[in-house]
C-alpha positions as CSV (number, residue, x, y, z in Angstrom):
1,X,-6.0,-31.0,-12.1
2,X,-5.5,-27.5,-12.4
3,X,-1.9,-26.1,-12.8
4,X,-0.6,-22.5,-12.3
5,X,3.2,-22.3,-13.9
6,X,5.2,-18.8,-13.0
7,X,8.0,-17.2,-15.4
8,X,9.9,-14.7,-15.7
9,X,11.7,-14.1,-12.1
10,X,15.4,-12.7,-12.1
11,X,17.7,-10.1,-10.6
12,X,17.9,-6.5,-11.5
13,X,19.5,-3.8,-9.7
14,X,17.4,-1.3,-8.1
15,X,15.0,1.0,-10.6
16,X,15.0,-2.2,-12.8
17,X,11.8,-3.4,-14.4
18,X,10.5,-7.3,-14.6
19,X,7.1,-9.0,-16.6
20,X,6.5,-12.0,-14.7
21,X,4.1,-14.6,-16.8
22,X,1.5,-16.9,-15.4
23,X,0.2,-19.5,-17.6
24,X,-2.7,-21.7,-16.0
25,X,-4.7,-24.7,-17.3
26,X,-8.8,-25.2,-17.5
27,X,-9.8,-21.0,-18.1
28,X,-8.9,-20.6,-14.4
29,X,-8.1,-17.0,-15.4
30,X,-11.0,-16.4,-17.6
31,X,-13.1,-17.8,-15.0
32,X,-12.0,-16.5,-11.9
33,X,-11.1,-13.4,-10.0
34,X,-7.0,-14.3,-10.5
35,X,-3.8,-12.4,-7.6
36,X,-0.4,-12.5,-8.1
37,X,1.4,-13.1,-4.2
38,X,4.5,-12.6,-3.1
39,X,6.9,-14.3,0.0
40,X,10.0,-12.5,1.1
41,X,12.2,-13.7,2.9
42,X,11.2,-15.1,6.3
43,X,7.9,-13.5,6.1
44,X,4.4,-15.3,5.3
45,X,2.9,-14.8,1.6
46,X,0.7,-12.1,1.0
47,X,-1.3,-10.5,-1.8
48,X,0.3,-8.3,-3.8
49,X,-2.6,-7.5,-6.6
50,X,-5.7,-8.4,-8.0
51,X,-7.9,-8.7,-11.0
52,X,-11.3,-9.2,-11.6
53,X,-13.2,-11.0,-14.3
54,X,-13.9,-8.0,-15.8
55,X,-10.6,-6.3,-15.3
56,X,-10.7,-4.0,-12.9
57,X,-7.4,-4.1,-11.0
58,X,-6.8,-3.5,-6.9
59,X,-2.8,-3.3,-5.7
60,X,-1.2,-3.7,-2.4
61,X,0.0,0.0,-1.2
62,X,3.7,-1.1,-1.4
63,X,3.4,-1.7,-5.0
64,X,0.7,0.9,-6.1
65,X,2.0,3.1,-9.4
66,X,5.2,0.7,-9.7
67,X,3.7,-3.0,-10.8
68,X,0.7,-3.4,-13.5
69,X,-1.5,-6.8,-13.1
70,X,-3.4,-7.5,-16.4
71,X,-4.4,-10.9,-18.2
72,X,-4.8,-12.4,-21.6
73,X,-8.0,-14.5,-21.3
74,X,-7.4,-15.8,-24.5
75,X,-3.9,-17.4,-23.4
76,X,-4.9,-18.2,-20.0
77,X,-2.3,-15.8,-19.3
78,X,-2.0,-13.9,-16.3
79,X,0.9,-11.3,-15.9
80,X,2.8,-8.7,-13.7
81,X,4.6,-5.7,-15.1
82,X,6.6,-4.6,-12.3
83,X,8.4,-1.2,-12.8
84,X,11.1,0.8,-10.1
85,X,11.7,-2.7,-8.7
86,X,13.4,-1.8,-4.9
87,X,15.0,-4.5,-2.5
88,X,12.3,-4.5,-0.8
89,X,10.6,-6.4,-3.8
90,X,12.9,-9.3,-3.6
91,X,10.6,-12.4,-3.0
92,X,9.0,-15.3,-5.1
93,X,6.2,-14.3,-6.6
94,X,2.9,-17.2,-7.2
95,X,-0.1,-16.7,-9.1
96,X,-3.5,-18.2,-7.5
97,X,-7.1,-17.0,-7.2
98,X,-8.4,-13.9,-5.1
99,X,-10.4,-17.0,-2.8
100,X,-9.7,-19.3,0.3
101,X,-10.0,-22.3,-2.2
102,X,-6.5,-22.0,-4.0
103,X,-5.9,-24.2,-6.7
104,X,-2.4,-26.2,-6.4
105,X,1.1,-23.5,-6.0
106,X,3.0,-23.7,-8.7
107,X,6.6,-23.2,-7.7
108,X,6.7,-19.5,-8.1
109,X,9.3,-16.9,-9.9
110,X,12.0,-15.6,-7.9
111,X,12.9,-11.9,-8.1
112,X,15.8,-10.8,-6.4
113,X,16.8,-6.9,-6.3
114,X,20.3,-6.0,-5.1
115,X,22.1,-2.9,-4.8
């Protein structure tokens, strides 16, 4: 079955920068259009950012110029640089495909900014 696994959640204080890491089994990201989402608290999940197969990358207008999506095929790797983090970014953050047919959630990477 295929597996999505999430890293490299913590806390930073405001203007603080996080990579999170997604690692998923069976070429998932070298096959398919691949998202990073994001739940805050008490709110639904929602998409944060995209990327194609052929890298071309689409970002949610809260995030635009602040987080970078980009993959390593190679390493089934998928990852978010996120940069200027704001309290506003606290959440945990899943990996998944851009698709109505999500593969299994992993159990996501919290990242918590506080003031």
């Amino acid at each position: 079955q295929v597996q999505v696994v999430e890293s490299g959640g913590g806390s930073v204080q405001p203007g603080g920068n996080l990579t999170l890491s997604c690692t998923a089994s069976e070429d998932l990201i070298k096959t398919y259009a691949m998202a990073w989402y994001r739940q805050q608290p008490g709110e639904e999940r929602h998409l944060v950012a995209t990327i194609t197969i052929g890298n071309s990358p689409f970002y949610r207008q809260a995030v635009k110029g602040r987080f970078t999506i980009s993959k390593d095929s190679t390493a089934s790797t998928l990852y978010l640089q996120m940069n200027d983090l704001k309290t506003a970014d606290t959440a945990v953050y899943y990996c998944n495909k851009v698709s109505d047919t999500f593969v299994p959630w992993g159990q996501g990477a919290q990242v918590t900014v506080y003031s």
